[in-house]
Residue frames as qw, qx, qy, qz and C-alpha x, y, z in Angstrom:
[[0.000, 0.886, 0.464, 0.000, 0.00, 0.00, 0.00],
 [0.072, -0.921, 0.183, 0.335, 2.59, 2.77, 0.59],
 [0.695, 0.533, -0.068, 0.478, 5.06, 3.53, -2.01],
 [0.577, 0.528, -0.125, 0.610, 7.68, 6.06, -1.70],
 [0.438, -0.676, -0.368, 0.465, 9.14, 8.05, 0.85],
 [0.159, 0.889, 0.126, 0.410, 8.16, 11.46, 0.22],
 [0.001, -0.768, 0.329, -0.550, 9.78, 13.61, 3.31],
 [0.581, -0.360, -0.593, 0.425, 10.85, 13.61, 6.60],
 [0.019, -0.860, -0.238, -0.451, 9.79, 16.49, 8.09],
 [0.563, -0.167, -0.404, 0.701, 11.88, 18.00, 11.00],
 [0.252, -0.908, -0.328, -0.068, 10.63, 20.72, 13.41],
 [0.529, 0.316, -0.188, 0.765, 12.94, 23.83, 13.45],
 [0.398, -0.651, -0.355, 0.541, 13.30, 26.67, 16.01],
 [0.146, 0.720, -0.148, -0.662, 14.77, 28.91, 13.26],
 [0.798, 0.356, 0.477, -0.098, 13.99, 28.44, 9.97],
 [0.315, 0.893, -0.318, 0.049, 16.24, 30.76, 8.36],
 [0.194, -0.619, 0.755, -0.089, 19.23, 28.90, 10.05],
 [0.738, 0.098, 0.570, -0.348, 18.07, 25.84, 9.27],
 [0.665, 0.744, 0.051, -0.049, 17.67, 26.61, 5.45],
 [0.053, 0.836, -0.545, -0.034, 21.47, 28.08, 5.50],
 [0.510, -0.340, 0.790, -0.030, 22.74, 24.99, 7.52],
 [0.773, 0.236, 0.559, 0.184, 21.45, 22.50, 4.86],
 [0.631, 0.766, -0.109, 0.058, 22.55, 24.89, 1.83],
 [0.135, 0.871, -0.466, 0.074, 25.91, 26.28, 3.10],
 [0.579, -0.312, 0.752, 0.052, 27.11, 22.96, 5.53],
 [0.688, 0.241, 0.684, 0.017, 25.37, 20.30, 3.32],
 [0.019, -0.312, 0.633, 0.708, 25.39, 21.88, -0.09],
 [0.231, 0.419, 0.875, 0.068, 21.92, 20.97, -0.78],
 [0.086, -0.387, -0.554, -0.732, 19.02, 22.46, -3.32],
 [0.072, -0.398, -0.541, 0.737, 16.90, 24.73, -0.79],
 [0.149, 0.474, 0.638, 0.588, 14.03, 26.10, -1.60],
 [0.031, -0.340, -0.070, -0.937, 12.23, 29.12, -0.75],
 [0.234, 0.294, 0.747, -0.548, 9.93, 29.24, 2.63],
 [0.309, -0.355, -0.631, -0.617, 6.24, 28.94, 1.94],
 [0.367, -0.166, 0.324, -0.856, 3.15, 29.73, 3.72],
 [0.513, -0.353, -0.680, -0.387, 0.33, 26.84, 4.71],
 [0.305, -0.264, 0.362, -0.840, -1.87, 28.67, 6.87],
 [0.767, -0.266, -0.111, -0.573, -4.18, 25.85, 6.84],
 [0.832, -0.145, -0.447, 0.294, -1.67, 23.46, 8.35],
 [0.411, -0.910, 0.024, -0.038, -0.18, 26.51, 10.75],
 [0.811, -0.399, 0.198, 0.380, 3.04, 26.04, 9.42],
 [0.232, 0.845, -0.420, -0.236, 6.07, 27.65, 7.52],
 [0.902, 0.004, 0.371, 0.219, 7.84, 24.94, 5.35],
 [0.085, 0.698, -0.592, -0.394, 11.49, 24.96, 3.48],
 [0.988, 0.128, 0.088, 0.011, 11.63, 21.92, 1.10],
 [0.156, -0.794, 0.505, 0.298, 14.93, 20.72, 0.80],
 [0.867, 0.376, -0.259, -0.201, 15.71, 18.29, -2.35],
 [0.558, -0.379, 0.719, 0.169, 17.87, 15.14, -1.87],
 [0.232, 0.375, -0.703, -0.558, 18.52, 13.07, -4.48],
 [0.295, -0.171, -0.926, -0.165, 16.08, 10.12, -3.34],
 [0.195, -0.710, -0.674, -0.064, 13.53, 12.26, -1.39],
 [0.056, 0.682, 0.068, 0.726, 13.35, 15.44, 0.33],
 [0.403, -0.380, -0.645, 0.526, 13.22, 17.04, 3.63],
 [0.254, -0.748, -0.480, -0.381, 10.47, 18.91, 4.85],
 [0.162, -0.126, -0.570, 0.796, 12.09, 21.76, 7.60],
 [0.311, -0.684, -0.533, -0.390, 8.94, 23.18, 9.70],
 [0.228, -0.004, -0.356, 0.906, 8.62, 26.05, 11.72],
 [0.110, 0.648, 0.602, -0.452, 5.19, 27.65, 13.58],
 [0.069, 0.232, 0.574, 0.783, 3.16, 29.70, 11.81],
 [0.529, -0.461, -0.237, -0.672, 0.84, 31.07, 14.52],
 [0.181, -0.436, 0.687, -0.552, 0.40, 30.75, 17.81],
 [0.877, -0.086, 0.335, -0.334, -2.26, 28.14, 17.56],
 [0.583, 0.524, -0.604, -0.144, 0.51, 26.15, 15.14],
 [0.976, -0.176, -0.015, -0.123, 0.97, 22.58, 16.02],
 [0.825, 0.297, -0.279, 0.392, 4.38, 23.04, 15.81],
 [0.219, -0.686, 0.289, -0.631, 4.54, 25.92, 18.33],
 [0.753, -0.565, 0.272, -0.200, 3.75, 23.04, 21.16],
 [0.956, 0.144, -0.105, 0.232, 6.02, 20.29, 19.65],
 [0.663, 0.424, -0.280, 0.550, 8.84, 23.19, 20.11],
 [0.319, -0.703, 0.175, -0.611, 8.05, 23.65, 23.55],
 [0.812, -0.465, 0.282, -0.213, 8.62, 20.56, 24.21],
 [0.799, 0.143, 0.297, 0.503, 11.49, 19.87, 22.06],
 [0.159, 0.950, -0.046, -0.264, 13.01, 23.55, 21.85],
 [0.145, -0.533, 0.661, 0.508, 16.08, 22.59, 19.98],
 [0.583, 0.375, -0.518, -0.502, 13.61, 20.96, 17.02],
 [0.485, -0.130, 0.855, -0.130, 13.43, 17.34, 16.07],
 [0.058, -0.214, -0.894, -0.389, 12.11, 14.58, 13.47],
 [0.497, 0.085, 0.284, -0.816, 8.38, 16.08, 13.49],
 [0.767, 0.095, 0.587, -0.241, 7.20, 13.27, 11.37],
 [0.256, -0.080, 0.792, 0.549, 7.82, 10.94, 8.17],
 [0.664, 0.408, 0.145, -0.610, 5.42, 11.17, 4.89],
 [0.438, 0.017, 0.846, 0.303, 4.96, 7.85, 2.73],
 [0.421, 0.186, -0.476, -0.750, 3.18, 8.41, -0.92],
 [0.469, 0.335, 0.802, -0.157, -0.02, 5.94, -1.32],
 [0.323, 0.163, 0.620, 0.696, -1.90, 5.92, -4.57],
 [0.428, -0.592, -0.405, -0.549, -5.46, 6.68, -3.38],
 [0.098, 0.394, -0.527, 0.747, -5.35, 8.41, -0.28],
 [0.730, -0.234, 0.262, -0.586, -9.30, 7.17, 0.89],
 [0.899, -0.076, -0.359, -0.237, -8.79, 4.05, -0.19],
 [0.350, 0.279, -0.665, 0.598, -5.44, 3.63, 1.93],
 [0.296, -0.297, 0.459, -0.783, -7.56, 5.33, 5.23],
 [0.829, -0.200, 0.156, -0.499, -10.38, 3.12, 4.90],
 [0.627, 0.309, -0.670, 0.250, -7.51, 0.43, 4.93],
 [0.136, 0.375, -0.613, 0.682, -5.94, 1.73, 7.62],
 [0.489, -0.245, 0.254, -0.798, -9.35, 2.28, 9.67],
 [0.834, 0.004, -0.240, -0.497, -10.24, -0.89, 8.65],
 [0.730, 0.302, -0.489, 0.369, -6.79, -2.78, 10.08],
 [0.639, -0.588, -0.458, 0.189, -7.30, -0.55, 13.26],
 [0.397, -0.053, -0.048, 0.915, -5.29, 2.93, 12.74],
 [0.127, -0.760, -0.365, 0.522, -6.29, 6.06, 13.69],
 [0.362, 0.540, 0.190, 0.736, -6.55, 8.67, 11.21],
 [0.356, -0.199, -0.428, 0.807, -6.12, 12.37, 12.58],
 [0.419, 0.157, 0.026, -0.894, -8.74, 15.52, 12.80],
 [0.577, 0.046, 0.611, -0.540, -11.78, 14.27, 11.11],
 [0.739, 0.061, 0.668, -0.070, -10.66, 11.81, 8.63],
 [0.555, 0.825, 0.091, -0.050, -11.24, 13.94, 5.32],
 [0.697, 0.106, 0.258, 0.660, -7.82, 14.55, 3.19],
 [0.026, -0.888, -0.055, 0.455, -6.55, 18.27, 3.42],
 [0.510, 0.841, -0.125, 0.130, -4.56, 20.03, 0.63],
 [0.765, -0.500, 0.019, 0.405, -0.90, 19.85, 1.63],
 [0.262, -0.698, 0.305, 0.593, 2.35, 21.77, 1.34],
 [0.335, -0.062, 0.839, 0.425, 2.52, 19.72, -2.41],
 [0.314, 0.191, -0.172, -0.914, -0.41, 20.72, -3.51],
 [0.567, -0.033, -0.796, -0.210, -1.86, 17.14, -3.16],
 [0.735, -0.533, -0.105, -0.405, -4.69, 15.74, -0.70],
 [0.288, 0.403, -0.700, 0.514, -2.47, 14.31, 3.03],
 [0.683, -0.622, -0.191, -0.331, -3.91, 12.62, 5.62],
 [0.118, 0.581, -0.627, 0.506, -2.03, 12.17, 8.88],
 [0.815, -0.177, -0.545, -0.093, -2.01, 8.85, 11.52],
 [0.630, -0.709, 0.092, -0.302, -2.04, 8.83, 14.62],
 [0.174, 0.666, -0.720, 0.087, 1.55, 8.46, 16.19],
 [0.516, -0.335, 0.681, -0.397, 0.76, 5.70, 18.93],
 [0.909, 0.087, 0.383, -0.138, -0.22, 3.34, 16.51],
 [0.678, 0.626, -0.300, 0.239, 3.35, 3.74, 14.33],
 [0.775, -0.173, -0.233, 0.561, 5.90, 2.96, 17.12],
 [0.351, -0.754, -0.295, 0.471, 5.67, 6.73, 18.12],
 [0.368, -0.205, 0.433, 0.797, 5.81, 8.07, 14.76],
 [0.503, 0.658, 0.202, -0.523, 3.31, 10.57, 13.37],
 [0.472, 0.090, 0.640, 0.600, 3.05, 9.23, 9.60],
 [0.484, 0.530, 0.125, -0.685, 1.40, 11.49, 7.03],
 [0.536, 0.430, 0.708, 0.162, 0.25, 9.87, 3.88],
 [0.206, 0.564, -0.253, -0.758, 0.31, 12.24, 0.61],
 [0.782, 0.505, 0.362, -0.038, -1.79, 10.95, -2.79],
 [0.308, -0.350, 0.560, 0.685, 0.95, 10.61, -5.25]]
């Protein structure tokens, strides 16, 4: 059911430093922040050659990343995204196999421009997955 590994998404304190640190240290393809106010987050994509990393930084005070870096103020793995073909049929997998999907089940637009649903960490060995419709 899941193909590819799209991102890993990592929760930053500063996002500007962040961005630098993977161009200037690492020499990697950096892209320009973006806004997704409907996920409450500021995202840099950062291109690898076999997937991508996904830095994230708050975006509002009600931003889900705002608590994660209160309780992790030096950042951290925020969570992994796998590609599926058909994002409902996957959920009503999942739902059907006994995972938790997150909010209220429906696929949102993500950062890609493509429908994401997100899974509830406790039932991935303590890893929030998100799903993205390739």
């Amino acid at each position: 059911m899941i193909g590819r590994l799209n991102h890993v998404a990592i929760a930053v304190p500063d996002l500007e430093a962040a961005a630098a640190q993977y161009r200037d240290v690492l020499g990697a393809q950096v892209h320009p922040p973006q806004d997704e106010p409907e996920h409450g987050v500021r995202v840099v994509f950062v291109d690898l050659p076999n997937t991508k990393i996904e830095l994230l930084h708050p975006l509002g005070e009600a931003s889900p990343i705002a608590g994660f870096l209160e309780k992790n103020p030096a950042g951290g793995i925020h969570h992994i995204c796998y590609e599926v073909a058909d994002i409902r049929a996957a959920r009503d997998r999942l739902r059907a196999g006994g995972a938790r999907v997150l909010g209220d089940g429906e696929p949102r637009i993500g950062a890609h421009g493509k429908p994401v649903l997100f899974l509830h960490p406790k039932d991935f060995n303590g890893t929030l997955v998100e799903l993205e419709e390739a």
